[in-house]
N, C-alpha and C positions, 0 to 999 in steps of 0.2 A: 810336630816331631814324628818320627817314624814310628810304627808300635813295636817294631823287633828292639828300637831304643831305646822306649819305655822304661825298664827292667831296669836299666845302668842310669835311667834322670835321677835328680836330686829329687828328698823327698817332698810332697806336696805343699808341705810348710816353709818349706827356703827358702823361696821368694817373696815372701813378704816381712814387712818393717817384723823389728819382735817384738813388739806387744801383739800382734796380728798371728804373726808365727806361734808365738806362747799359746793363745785362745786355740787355735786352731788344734796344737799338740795336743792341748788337756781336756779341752771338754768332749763328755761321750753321754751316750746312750748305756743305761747296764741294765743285762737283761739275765734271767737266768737260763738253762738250759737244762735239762730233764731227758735222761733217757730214759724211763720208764719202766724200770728194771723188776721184776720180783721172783721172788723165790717161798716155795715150803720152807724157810728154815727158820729156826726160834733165833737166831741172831736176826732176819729181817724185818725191819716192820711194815715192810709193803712184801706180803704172803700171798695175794691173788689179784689178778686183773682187775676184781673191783677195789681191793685198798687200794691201788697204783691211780685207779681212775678217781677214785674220789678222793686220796690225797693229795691228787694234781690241781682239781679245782680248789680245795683250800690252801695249797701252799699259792697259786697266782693270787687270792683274795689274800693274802697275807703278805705277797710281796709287791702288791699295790699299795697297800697299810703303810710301807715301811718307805715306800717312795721309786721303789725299784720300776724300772721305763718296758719291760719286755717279761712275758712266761712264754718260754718257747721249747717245745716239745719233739722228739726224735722220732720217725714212724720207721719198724723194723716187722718185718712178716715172719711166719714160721716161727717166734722168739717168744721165750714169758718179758715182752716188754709192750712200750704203746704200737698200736699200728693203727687202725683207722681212724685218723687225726678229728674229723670233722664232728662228728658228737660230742667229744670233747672241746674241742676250740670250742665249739656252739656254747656249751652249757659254760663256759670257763667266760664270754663274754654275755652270757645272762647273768652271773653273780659279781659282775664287776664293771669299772664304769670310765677307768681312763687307762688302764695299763695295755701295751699291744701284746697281740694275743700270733705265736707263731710254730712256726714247724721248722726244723734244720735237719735232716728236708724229708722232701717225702718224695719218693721212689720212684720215679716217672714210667719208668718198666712196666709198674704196676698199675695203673693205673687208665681208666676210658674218660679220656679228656671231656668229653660231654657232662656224660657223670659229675665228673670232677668240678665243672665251672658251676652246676646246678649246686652242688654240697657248698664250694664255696662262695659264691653270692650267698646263697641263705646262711652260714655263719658269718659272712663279714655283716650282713643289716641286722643282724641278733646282736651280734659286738658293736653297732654304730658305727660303723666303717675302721675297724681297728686291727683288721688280721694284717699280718705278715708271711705269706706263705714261701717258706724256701723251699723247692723244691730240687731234682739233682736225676742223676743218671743209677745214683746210688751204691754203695759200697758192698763189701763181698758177703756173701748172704749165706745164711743156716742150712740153704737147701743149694739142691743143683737146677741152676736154670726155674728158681721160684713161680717166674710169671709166666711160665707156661701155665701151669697149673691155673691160675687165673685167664686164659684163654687167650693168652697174646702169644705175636710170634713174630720176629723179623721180617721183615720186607725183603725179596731176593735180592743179594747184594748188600745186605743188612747185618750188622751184628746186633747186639744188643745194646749196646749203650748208644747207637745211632739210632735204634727205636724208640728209646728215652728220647732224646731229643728231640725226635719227630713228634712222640706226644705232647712234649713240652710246649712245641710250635702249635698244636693245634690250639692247645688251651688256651695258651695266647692271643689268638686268634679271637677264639669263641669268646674271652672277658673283653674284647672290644666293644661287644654286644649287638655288631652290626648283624643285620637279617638273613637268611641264607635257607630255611625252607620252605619249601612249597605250599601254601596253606589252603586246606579241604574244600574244595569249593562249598560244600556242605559240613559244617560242622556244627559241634554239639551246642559251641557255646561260640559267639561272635567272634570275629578275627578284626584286629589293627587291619588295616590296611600294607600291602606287600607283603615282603616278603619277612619269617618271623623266626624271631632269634629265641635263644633261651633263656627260661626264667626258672627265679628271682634274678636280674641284673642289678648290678652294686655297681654303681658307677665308683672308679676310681680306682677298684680293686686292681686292674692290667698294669698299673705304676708301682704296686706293693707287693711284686713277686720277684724273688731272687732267685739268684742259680748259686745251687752247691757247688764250687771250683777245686780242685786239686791239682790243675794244671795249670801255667799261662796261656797256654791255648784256649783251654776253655774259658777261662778268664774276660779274653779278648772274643769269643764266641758270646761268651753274658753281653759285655759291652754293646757290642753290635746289635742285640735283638731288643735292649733296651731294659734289661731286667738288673737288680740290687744284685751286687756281691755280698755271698757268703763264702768266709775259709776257715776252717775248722783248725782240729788240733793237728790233722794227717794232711801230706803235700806231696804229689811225690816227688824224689829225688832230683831235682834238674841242675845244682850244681855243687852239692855237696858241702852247700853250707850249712848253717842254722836254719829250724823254721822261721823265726821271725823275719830274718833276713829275705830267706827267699817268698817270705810273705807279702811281705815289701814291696821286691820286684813287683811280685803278682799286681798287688794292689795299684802300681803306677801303672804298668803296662794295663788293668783294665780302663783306670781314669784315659790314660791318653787315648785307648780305644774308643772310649766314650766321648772325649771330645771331637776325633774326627767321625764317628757318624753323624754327630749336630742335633742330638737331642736336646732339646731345651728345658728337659729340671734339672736340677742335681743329683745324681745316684746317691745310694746307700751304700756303704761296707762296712761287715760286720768280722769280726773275728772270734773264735772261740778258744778260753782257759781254761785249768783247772787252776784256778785261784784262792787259798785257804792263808785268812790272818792267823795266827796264832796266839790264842786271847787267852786264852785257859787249858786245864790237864788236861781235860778233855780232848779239847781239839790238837794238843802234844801227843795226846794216845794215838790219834788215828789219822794222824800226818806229818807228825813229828819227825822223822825218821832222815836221817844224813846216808844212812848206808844203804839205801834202795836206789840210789839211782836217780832220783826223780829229777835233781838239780840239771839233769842234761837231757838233749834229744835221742830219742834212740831210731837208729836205724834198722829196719823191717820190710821184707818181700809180701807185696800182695798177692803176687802167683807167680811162676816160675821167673818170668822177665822182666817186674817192674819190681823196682825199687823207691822207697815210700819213707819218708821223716815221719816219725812221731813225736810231736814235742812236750817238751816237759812238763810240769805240772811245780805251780810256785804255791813253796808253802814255808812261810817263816813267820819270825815276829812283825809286827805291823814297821817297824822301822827300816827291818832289814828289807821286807815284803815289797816296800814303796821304791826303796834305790835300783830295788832286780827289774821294779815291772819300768821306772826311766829306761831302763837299759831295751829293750822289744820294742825294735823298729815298726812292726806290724800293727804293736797297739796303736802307738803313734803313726798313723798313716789313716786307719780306722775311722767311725763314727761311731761303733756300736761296739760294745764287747760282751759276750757271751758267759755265764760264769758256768760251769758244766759243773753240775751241783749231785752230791751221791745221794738218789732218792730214796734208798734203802732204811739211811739213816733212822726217818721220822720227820716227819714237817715241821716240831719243834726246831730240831735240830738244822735244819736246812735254812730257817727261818734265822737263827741266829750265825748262820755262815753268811748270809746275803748283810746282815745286819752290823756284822764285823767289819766287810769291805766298806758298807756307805759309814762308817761311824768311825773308823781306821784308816782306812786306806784310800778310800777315794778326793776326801777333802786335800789334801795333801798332795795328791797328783791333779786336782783341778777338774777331776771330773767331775765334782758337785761345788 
């Protein structure tokens, strides 16, 4: 099939018998998602970079406890939130032993692909081969032009989210592991023979890296280079419908992209919620709420000429909660669903939001 016609196929589960169809619709992966967020104020209870750091690794050791498949983590610069991913995944898969350990995503702009595959080989063999790295072109940032500051710069004929990319490409490259420097004809310590690649190499790691998408373009760019789709809560605008919907799209058009370049595994696609049962006052207090709006997408300019969905955020009782989330095309098309969890709250707290969905709401939609 063509990939402009992608978008308009039926979804990935209609051709099959429905017992087949049914499995395929309900079971996922659930993972949480953590932007890292803190603040001085006596309402938060992640106050400084280190509560946000060390209550990261105990809420993934606790949402391994509870059965949850993913902790995956937002890197943002310039911000009182997470950004240098890799000390943390590190330490996040030395206290824990089968949960994936990931990033949604990390900011390719920012980043010296060299570096980067050395940081990540050494946390994916600390985790046992468990990381998940999304990475992305990255979203609109605290500062102007951030990764200057960090010593990057477009290539002539270059913007910046085409530099993302191109780092993107290198990385990928380099986690192949294959050889490519010159080695001392003298050196300090013995050399392999040929030519020599970077280390720690993780073999395996080059299949467990996604691309952040908000487009179907880039969608179908993921597809092609071989890398897991991730799509968020934000899309932009391409036809005015709902997010889920045109997450949909997305999602077929990256699958059909992926079938005509002939890769041989299966891809991943994940999508991300703000997903809240409603079990108690409590969680009525700080989501309860009919007149804010949340029940819908809202529409939002990222700079002067794109226009961008943001979608809703599902928060009812576990009854109501399960007939809204049948209805999201997106989830349904998915493998993985992301729960965008408010780390502020307190790791208790977070702990019994992940713990509502698998105990509420997942058995019920067949995710567990």
């Amino acid at each position: 099939m063509p990939i402009e016609l992608a978008a308009r196929a039926k979804p990935v589960w209609s051709n099959h018998s429905p017992a087949v169809a049914h499995q395929i619709l309900q079971m996922k992966k659930i993972g949480f998602l953590s932007f890292g967020h803190w603040t001085p104020s006596p309402q938060s209870q992640a106050r400084s970079a280190s509560d946000v750091l060390l209550q990261s690794i105990d809420l993934a050791v606790e949402a391994e406890r509870l059965g949850m498949d993913g902790a995956y983590f937002r890197v943002h610069h310039f911000a009182q939130q997470l950004s240098s991913p890799f000390p943390l995944l590190a330490a996040v898969g030395a206290k824990t032993k089968r949960i994936e350990i990931g990033t949604a995503v990390i900011d390719m702009r920012y980043e010296n692909p060299h570096y980067m595959a050395e940081d990540a080989g050494a946390a994916d063999l600390i985790a046992g081969s468990r990381l998940q790295l999304g990475i992305s072109r990255g979203s609109p940032e605290q500062v102007i032009d951030g990764w200057r500051y960090f010593g990057y710069r477009p290539a002539p004929g270059e913007d910046d989210a085409g530099m993302g990319r191109r780092h993107a490409e290198e990385f990928l490259t380099l986690l192949r592991g294959n050889g490519f420097a010159q080695p001392n004809p003298r050196p300090m310590f013995a050399n392999p023979p040929g030519l020599l690649r970077l280390e720690p190499f993780s073999a395996g790691l080059r299949d467990r890296i996604w691309w952040g998408s908000s487009s179907n373009a880039t969608a179908v760019w993921t597809a092609k280079l071989g890398m897991n789709l991730q799509s968020s809560t934000l899309k932009l605008d391409e036809s005015g419908e709902p997010l889920h919907i045109q997450q949909a799209a997305q999602i077929r058009a990256f699958r059909a992209a992926w079938a005509e370049a002939g890769h041989s595994r299966t891809p991943r696609v994940s999508v991300s919620r703000s997903i809240f049962a409603l079990v108690n006052d409590l969680d009525r207090g700080y989501f309860g709420h009919d007149d804010d709006g949340d029940g819908d997408d809202h529409i939002g300019l990222l700079d002067a000429n794109t226009r961008a969905v943001f979608g809703r955020s599902y928060a009812a009782e576990p009854d109501v909660l399960i007939e809204q989330l049948r209805k999201d095309e997106a989830i349904a098309e998915a493998d993985t669903v992301l729960l965008t969890i408010p780390n502020q709250l307190s790791v208790a707290y977070n702990v019994h939001v992940m713990e509502a969905i698998l105990q509420h709401v997942a058995p019920a939609l067949g995710w567990r």
